[in-house]
N, CA, C and O atoms as a GROMACS GRO file, in nm:
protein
  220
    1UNK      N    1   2.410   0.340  -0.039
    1UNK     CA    2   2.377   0.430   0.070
    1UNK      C    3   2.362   0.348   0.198
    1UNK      O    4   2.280   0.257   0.213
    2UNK      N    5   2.462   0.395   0.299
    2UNK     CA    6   2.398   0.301   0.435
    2UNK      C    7   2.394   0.365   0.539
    2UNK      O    8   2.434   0.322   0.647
    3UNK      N    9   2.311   0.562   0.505
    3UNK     CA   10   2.264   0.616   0.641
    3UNK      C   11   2.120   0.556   0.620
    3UNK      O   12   2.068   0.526   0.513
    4UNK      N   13   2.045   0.538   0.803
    4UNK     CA   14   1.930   0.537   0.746
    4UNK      C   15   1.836   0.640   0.728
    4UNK      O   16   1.823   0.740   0.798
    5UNK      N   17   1.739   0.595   0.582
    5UNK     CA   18   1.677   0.663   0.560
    5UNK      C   19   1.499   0.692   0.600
    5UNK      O   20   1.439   0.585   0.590
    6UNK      N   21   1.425   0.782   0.633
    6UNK     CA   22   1.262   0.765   0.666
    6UNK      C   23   1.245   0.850   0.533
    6UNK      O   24   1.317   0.950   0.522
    7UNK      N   25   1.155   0.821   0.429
    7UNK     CA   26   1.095   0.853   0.359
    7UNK      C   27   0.922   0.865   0.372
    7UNK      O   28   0.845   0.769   0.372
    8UNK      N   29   0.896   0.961   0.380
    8UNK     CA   30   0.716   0.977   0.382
    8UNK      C   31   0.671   1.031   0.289
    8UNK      O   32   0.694   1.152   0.278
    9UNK      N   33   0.583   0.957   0.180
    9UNK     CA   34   0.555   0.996   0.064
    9UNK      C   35   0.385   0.965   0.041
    9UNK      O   36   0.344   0.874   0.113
   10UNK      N   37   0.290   1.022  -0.042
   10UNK     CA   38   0.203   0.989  -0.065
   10UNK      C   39   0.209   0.912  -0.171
   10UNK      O   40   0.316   0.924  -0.231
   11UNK      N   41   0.097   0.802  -0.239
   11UNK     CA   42   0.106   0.729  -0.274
   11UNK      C   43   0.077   0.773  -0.476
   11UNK      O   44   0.083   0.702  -0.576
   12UNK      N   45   0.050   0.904  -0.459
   12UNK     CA   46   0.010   0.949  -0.615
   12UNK      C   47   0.098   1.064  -0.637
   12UNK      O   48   0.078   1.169  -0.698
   13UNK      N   49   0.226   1.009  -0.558
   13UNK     CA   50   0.311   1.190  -0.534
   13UNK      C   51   0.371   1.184  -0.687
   13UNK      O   52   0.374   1.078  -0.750
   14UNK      N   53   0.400   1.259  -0.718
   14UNK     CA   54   0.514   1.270  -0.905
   14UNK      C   55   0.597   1.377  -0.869
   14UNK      O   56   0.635   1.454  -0.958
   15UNK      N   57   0.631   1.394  -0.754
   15UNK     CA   58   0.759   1.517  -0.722
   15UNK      C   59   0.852   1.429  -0.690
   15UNK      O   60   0.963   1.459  -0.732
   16UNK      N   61   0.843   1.299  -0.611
   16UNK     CA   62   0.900   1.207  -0.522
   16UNK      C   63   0.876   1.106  -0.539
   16UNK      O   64   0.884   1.054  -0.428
   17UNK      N   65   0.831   0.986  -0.653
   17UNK     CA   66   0.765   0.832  -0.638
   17UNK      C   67   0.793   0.783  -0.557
   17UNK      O   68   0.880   0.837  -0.489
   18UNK      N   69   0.734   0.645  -0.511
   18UNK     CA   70   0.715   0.594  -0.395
   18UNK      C   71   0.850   0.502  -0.438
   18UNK      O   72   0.931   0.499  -0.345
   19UNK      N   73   0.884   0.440  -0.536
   19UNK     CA   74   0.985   0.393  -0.591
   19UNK      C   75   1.084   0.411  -0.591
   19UNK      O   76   1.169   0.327  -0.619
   20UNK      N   77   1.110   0.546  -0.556
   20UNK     CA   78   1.251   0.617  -0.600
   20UNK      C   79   1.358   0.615  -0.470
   20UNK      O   80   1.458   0.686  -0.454
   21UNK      N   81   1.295   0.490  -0.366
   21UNK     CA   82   1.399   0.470  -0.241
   21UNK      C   83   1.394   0.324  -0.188
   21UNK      O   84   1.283   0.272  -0.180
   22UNK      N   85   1.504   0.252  -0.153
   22UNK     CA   86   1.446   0.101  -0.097
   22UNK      C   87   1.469   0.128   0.044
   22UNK      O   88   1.481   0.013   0.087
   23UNK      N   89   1.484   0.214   0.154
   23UNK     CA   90   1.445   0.199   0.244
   23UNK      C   91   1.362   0.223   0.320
   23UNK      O   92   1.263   0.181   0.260
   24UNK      N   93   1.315   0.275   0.447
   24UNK     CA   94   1.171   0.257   0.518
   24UNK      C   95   1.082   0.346   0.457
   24UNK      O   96   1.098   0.469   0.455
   25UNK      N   97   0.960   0.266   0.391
   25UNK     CA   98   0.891   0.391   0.282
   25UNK      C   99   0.721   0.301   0.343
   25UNK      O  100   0.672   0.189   0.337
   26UNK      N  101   0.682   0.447   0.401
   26UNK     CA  102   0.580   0.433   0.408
   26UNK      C  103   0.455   0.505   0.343
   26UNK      O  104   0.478   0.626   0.333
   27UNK      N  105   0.343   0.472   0.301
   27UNK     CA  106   0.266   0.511   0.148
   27UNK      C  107   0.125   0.561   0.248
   27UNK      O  108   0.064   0.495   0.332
   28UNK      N  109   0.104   0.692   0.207
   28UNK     CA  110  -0.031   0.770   0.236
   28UNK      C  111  -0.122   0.796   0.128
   28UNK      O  112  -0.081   0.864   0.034
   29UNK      N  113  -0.230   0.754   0.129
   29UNK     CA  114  -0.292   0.763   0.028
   29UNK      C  115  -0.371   0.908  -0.053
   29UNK      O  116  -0.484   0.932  -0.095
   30UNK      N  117  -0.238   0.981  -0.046
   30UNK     CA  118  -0.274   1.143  -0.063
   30UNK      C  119  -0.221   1.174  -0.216
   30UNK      O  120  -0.233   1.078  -0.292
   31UNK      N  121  -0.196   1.228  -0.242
   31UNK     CA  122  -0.064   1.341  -0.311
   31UNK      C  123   0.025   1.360  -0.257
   31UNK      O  124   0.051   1.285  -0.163
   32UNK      N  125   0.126   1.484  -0.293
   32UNK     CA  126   0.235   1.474  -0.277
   32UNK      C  127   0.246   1.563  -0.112
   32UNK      O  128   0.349   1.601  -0.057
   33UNK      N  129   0.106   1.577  -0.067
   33UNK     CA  130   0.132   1.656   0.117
   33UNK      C  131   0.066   1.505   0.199
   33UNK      O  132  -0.041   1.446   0.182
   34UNK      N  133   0.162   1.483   0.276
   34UNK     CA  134   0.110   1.370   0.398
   34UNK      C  135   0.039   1.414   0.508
   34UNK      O  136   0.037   1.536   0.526
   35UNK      N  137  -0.012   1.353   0.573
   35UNK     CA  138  -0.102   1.421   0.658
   35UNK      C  139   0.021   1.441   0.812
   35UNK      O  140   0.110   1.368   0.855
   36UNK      N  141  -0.018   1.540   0.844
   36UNK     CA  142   0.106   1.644   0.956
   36UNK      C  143   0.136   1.545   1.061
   36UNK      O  144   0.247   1.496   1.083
   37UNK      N  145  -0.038   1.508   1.162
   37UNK     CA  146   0.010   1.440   1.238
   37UNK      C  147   0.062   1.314   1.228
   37UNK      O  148   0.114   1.267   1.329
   38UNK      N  149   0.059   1.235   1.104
   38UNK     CA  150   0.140   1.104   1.070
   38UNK      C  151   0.307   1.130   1.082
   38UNK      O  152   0.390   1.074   1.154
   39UNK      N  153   0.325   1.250   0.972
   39UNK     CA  154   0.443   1.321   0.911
   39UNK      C  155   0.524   1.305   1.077
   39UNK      O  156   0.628   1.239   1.082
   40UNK      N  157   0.473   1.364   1.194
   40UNK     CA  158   0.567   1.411   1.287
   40UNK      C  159   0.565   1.296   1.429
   40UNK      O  160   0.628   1.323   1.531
   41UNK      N  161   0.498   1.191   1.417
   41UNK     CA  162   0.437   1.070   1.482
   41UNK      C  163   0.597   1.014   1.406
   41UNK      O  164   0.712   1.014   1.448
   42UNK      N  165   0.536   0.972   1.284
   42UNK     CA  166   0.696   0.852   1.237
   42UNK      C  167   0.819   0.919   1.237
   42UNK      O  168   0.921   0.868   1.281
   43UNK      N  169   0.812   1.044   1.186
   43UNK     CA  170   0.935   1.124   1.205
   43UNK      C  171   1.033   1.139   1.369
   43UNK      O  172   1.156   1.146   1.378
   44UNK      N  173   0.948   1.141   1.466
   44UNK     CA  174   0.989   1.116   1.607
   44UNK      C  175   1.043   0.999   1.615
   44UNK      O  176   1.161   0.981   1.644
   45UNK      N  177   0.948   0.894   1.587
   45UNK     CA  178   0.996   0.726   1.601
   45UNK      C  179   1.083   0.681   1.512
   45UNK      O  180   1.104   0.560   1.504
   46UNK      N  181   1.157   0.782   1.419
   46UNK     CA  182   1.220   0.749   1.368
   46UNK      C  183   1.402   0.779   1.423
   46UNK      O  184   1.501   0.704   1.423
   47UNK      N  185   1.382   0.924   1.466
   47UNK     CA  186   1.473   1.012   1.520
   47UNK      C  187   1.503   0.927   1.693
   47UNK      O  188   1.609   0.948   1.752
   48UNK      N  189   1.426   0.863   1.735
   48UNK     CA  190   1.423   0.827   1.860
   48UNK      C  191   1.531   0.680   1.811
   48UNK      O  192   1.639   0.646   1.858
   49UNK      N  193   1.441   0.613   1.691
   49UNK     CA  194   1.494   0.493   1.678
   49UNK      C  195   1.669   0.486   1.654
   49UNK      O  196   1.728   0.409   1.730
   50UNK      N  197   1.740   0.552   1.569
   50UNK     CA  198   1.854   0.631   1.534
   50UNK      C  199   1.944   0.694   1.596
   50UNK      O  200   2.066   0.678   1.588
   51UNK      N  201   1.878   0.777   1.667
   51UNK     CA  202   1.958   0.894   1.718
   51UNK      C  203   1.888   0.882   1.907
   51UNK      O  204   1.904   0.978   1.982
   52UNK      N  205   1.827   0.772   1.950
   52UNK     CA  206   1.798   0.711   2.057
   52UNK      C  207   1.683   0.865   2.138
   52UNK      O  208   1.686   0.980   2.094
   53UNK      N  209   1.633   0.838   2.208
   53UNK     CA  210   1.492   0.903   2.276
   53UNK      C  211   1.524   0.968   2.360
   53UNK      O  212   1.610   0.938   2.443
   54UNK      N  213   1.435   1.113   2.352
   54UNK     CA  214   1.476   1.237   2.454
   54UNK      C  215   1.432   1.183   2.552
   54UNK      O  216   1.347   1.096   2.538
   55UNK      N  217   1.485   1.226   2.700
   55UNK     CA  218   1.448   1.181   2.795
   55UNK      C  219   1.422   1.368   2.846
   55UNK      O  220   1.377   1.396   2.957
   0.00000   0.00000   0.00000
């Protein structure tokens, strides 16, 4: 696979393991719901990083 990928997963998820991706994986110490304002914070900086920043 060489789109990139953002994965946001909690760290006790069993729908999704934290394992089940080698690229940017960052671990919340929840279940399988991340907390919103993290979720849409990295999700921006991710979309910005990629697909470059709304102006």
């Amino acid at each position: 696979m060489t789109t990139p990928v953002l994965m946001l997963n909690g760290r006790y998820d069993f729908v999704f393991p934290p394992d089940s991706k080698d690229k940017r994986h960052i671990l919340f110490d929840t279940g399988h719901s991340v907390p919103r304002n993290e979720q849409i914070r990295l999700t921006l900086e991710w979309l910005d990083r990629y697909l470059c920043p709304v102006r």
